[in-house]
C-alpha positions in Angstrom: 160.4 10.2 -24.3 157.2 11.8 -24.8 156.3 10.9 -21.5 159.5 12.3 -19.5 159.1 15.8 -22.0 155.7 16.1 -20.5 156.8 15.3 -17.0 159.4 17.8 -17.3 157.4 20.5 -18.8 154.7 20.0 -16.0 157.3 20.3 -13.0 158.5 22.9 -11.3 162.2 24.2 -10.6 162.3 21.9 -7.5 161.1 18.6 -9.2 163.6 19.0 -11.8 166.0 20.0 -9.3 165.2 16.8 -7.8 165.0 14.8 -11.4 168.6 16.1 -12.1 169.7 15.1 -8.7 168.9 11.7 -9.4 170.3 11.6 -12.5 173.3 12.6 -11.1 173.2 10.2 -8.5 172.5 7.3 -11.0 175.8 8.5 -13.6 178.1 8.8 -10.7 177.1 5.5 -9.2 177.0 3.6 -12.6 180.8 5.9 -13.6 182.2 4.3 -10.3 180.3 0.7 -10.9 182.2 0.6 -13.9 185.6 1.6 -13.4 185.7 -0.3 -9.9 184.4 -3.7 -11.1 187.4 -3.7 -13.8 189.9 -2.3 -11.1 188.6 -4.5 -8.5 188.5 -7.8 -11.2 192.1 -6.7 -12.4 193.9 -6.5 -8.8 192.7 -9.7 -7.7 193.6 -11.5 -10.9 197.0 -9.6 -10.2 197.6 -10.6 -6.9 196.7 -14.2 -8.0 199.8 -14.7 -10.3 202.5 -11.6 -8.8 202.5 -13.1 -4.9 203.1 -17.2 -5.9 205.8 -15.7 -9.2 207.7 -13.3 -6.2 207.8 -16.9 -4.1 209.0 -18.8 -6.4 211.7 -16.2 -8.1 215.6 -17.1 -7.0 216.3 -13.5 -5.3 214.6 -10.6 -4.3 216.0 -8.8 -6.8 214.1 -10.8 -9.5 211.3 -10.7 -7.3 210.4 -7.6 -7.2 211.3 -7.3 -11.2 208.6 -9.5 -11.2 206.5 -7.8 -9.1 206.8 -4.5 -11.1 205.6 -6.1 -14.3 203.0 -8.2 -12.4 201.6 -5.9 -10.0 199.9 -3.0 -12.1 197.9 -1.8 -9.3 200.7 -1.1 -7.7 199.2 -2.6 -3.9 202.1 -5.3 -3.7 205.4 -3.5 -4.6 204.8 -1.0 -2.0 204.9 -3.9 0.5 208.0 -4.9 -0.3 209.5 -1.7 -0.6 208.8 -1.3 2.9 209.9 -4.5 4.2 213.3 -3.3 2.6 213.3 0.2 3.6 215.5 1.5 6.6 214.9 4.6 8.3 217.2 6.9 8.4 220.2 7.3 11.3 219.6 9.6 14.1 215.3 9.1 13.3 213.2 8.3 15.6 211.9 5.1 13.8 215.5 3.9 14.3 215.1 3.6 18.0 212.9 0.9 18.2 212.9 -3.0 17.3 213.4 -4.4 14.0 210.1 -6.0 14.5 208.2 -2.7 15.3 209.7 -0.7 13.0 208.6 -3.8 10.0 205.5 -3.5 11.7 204.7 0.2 11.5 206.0 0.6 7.7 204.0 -2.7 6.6 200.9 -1.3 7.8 200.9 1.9 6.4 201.7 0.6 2.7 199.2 -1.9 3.3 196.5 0.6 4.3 197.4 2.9 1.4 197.0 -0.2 -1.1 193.3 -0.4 0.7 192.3 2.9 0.4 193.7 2.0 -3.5 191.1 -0.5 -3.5 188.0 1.3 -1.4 188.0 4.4 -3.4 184.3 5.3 -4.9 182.9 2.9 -1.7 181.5 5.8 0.2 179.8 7.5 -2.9 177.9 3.8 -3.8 177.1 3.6 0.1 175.8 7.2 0.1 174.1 6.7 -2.9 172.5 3.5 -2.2 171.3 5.1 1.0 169.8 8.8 -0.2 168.5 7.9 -3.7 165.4 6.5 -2.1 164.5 9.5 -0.2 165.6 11.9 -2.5 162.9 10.0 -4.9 159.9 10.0 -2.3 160.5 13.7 -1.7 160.0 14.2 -5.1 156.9 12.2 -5.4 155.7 14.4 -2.0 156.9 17.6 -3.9 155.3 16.4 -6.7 151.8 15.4 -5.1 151.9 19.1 -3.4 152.3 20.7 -6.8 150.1 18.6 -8.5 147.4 19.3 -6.0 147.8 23.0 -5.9 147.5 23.3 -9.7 143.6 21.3 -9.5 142.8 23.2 -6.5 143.7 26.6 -8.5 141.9 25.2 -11.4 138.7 24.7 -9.7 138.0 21.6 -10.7 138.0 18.1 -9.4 138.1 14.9 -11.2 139.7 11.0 -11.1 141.6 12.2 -14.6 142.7 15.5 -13.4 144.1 13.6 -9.7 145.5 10.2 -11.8 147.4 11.8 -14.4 149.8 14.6 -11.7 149.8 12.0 -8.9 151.0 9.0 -11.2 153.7 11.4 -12.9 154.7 12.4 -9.2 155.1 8.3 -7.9 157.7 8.2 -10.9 160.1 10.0 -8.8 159.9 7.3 -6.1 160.5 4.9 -8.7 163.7 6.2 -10.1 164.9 6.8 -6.5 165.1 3.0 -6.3 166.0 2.6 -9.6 169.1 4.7 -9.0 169.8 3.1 -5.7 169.4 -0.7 -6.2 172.5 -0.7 -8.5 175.0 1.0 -5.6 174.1 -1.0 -2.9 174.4 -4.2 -5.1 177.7 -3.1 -6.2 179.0 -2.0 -2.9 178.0 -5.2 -1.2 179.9 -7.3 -4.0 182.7 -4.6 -4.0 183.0 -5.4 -0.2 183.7 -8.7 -0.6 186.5 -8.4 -3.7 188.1 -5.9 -1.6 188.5 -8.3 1.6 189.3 -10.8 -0.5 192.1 -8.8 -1.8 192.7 -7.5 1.7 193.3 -11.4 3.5 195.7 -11.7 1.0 197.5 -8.6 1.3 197.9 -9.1 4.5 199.1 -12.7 4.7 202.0 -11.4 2.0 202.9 -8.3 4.2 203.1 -11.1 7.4 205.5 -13.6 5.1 207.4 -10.3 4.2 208.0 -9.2 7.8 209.2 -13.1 8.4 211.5 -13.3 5.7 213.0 -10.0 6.8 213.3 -11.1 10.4 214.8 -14.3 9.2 217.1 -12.4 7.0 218.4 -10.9 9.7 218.8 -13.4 12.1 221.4 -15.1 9.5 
């Protein structure tokens, strides 16, 4: 602590512009790492019991009771209200084929579930990305401040160069620091959310079937 007072205390407003920045950086990502790991964790485990308990409830009416209490992220109920939605006479929508119109509705519930699931991926990605350089230009910053306050003192010596420049490299080091985190957790992130994507989209396609089927009958 001693250590970061002094580093502070030595800087000017644009390194701890910069420090702040990064700290910033590293709460947001960590706020979002958080909260998405237990959404993320929680749909799939979801998804996992709701889709084989709609399959195997008697009628769709049960099912979807079943969804409601199983699906709390609320990305499979909106499926299957608009596999049972009909547009409304005289519309537009009404003019085309049952199979387009199942089509269009599944695929805009099924991307608003998605962006459900995706939200907080472009702060991780930007943060993963920016942290880094936002570091080193600290650490450049840094050096430059560090080098005008010896040259002003008129005096040159290992100790007076080691201390600033060492204190100026931490900067680079917390920009990795902050960054390694987000693009771990956006990479596994990634990976949950097509996961949960493959199998939102093979539910939406036995939806549409069992619609079309209905139908048919």
């Amino acid at each position: 602590m001693e250590g970061l007072s002094h580093f502070w205390n030595q800087g000017d407003a644009v390194g701890r512009a910069v420090a702040v920045l990064l700290m910033m950086m590293s709460v947001a990502a960590w706020v979002l790492i958080l909260w998405k790991g237990w959404l993320l964790r929680r749909a799939a485990g979801d998804i996992a019991r709701a889709v084989p308990a709609f399959w195997d409830a008697p009628s769709l009416a049960d099912g979807r009771a079943r969804l409601t209490t199983l699906d709390r992220e609320q990305v499979l109920l909106p499926l299957l209200d608009a596999a049972a939605a009909r547009p409304a006479t005289g519309a537009l929508e009404s003019h085309g084929a049952l199979e387009a119109q199942l089509t269009r509705r599944l695929r805009d519930a099924l991307h608003r579930g998605l962006a459900h699931l995706q939200f907080g991926q472009v702060v991780l990605a930007s943060v993963g990305s920016t942290a880094p350089f936002v570091g080193l230009f600290g650490t450049v910053w840094g050096i430059y401040h560090a080098l005008g306050g010896i040259a002003s003192a008129g005096s040159l010596s290992i100790d007076r160069v080691a201390g600033p420049i060492g204190e100026a490299l931490i900067m680079t080091a917390a920009g990795i620091a902050v960054a390694v985190p987000a693009v771990l957790a956006y990479n596994v992130f990634g990976k949950w959310v097509a996961a949960c994507e493959a199998e939102l989209e093979g539910f939406a396609h036995d939806l549409r079937q069992l619609v079309l089927d209905t139908e048919k009958h």
